[in-house]
N, C-alpha and C positions, 0 to 999 in steps of 0.2 A: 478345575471347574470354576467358572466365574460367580457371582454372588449372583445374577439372574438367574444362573442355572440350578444352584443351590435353592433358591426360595421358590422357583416353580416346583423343584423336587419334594422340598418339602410340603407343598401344595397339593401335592398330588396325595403323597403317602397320607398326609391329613385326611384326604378325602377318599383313601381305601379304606384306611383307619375305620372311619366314619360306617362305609358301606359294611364291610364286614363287622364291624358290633350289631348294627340295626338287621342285618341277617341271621344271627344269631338270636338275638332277640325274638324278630318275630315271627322264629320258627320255633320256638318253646314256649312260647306266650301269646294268648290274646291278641288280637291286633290295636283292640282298644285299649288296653294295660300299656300298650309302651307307647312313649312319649319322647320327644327330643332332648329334652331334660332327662329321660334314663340313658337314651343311648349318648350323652354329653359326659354322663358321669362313667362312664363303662370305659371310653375312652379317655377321660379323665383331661377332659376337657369342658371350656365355660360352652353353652347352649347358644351363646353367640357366635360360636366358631363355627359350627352346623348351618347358619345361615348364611355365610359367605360360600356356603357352597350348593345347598338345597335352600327352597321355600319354605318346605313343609315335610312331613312323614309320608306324607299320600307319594312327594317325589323322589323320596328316599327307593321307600315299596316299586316303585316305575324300574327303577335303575336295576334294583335286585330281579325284580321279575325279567325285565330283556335281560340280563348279561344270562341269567339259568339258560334260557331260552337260547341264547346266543353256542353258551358252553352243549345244549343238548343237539341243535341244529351243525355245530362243527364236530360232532361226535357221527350222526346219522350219514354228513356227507361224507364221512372215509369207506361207509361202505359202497362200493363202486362195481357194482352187478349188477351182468346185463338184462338177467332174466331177471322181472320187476316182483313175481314170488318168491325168489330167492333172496332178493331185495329186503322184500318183508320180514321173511325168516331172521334176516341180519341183524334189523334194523329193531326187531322185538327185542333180541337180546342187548343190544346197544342201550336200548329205552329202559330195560329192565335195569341192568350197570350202572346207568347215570343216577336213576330212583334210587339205588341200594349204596349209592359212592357218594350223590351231595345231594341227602334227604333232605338238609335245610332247604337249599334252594328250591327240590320238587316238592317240600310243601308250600314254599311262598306261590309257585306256579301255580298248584292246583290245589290247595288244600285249604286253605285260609277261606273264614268265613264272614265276611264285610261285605254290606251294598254301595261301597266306596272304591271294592275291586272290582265290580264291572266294570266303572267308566275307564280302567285303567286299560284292561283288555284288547277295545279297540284300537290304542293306539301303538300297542306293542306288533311291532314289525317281523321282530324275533319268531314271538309265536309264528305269525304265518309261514315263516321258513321254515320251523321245524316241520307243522302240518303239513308243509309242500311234500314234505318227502313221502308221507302213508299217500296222499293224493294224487301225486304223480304217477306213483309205482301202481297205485288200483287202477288209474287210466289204462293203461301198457298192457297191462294183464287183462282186463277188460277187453282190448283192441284186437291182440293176440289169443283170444279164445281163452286163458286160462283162466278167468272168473265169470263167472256169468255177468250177462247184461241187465240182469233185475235181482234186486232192486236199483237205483241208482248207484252213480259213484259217490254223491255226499253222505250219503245211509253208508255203504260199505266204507269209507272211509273211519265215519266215524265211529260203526261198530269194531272195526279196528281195533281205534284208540282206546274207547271203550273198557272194551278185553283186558289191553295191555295195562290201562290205568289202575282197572277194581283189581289185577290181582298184584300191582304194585302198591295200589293201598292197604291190602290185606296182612300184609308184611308189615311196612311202614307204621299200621295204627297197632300192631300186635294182635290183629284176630288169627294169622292164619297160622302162628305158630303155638297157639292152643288148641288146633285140632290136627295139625302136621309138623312132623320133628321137621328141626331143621338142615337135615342133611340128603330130605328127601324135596327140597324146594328147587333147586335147578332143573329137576322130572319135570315138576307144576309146570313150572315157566316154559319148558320147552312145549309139554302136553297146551297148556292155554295157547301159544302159537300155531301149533299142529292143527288146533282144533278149529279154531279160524280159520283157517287158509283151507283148512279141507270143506269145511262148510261152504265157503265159497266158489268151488267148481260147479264149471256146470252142468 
């Protein structure tokens, strides 16, 4: 390996490094408690090192939110069913897995509470891939008679997600396993999908 090769490497690992402390961070803490100076020290590294490769925390937060979104959109697209309810079916349980496998990440997505993550929103790409896949598959099933045509498809989409979200929050913040043992939670999950999808016929 040549010395260029060597020092982009290490460039890079620097700046996983970097990403994975500041995900960790601000999925147990505050969004306004962590600072580049904690995620400098976590790494154990100077706070000037952090800026050779981000501006700020706002663009730290950018990167962690697309790459979840990236990791949750290449999860949705392996499932590969024709029939676009069946789709759904899959693609709950996919949603529910990635919530319950990298809860850091699905709380930086949707959990976090700052009016400094809206402006981020817009410019994540990622999110609209993953959304593509509940909005695509409602078109289809729509077109083909298996959901009705009222309400629209952005209301049924996002009643969807919806669903899928509040009962992977439910889990996530510990409400749901103070009123359900948790050997009887893969029922829920499959039951809140069922109950969807049946609600939407027409």
């Amino acid at each position: 390996m040549s010395s260029a090769q060597r020092r982009a490497r290490a460039k890079e690992n620097l700046r996983r490094a970097i990403l994975d402390a500041a995900r960790e961070l601000f999925a147990t803490e505050e969004y306004e408690a962590v600072s580049l100076r904690r995620i400098a020290e976590k790494i154990e590294y100077s706070p000037a090192a952090i800026y050779l490769h981000f501006q700020d925390k706002k663009e730290i937060l950018f990167h962690l939110i697309d790459e979840g979104f990236a990791l949750l959109s290449a999860r949705l697209e392996t499932v590969r069913v024709a029939d676009p309810v069946e789709r759904l079916r899959q693609g709950g349980a996919v949603y529910f897995d990635f919530a319950f496998t990298q809860p850091h990440y699905y709380r930086l997505m949707f959990q976090l509470q700052n009016k400094e993550l809206g402006e981020l929103m817009p410019r994540c790409r990622m999110a609209e891939e993953a959304f593509n896949f509940i909005r695509r598959a409602v078109t289809e099933a729509m077109q083909n008679g298996e959901f009705a045509t009222a309400p629209p498809g952005p209301i049924v989409s996002h009643t969807i997600w919806a669903s899928l979200h509040g009962a992977a929050s439910l889990v996530l913040t510990g409400h749901l396993g103070r009123k359900l043992p948790e050997e009887v939670h893969p029922t829920f999950f499959d039951h809140v999908i069922e109950t969807v999808l049946r609600g939407l016929k027409p």
